[in-house]
C-alpha positions in Angstrom: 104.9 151.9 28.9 106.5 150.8 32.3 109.1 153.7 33.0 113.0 152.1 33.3 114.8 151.9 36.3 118.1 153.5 36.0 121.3 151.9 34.6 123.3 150.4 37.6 126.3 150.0 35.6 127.6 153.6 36.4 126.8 153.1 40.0 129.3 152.6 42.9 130.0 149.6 44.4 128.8 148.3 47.7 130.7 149.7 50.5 130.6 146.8 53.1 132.2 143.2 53.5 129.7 141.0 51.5 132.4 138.2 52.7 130.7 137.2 56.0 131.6 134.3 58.1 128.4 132.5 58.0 129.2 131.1 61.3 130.5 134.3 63.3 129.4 132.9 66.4 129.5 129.6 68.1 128.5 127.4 70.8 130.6 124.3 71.4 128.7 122.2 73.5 129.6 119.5 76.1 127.4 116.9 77.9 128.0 115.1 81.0 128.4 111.6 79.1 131.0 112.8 76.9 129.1 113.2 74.1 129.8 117.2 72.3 128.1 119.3 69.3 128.1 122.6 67.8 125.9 125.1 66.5 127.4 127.9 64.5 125.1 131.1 63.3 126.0 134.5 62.2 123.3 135.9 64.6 125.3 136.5 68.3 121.9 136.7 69.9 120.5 133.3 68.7 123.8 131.3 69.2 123.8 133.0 72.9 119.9 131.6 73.3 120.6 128.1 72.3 123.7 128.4 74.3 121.6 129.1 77.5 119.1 126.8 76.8 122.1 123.9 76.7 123.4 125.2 79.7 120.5 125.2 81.4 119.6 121.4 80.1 123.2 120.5 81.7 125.6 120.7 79.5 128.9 122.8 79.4 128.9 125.6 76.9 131.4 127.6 75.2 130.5 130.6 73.6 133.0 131.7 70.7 133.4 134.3 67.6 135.0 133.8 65.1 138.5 135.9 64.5 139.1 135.4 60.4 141.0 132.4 58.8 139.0 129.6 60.6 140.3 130.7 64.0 137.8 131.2 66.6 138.6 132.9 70.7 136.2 131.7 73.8 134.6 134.4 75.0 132.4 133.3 77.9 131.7 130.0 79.3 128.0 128.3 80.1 128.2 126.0 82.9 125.3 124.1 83.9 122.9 125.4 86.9 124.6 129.0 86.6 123.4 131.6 85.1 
């Protein structure tokens, strides 16, 4: 007989926010012709790739995280050529 695992109804909760912006980070991203996109992740380090990777194709990037209640603050600026 498989042995039971034991009853989680005693257990504690979890202790961290399971309530997690799924879009923590952002890259708002402008082109020369006026066209713009974004790309939102909840992984800093991929949002900061793609936004070098823009900047680096020519467009303007703004890098941004997200401050709770759909309020977001610049915190560093791609522009194109720089590093």
């Amino acid at each position: 007989m498989a042995t039971r695992r034991a009853s989680r109804h005693n257990s504690k909760g979890i202790r961290h926010n399971s309530i997690r912006a799924a879009d923590a980070y952002r890259a708002l991203i402008r082109w020369p012709d006026g066209s713009s996109s974004t790309f939102g992740n909840h992984d800093r380090a991929r949002v900061l790739a793609v936004a070098r990777g823009k900047s680096a194709a020519g467009a303007t990037v703004d890098f941004q995280e997200h401050q709770g209640w759909c309020v977001y603050k610049t915190t560093r600026t791609f522009h194109p050529g720089a590093p």
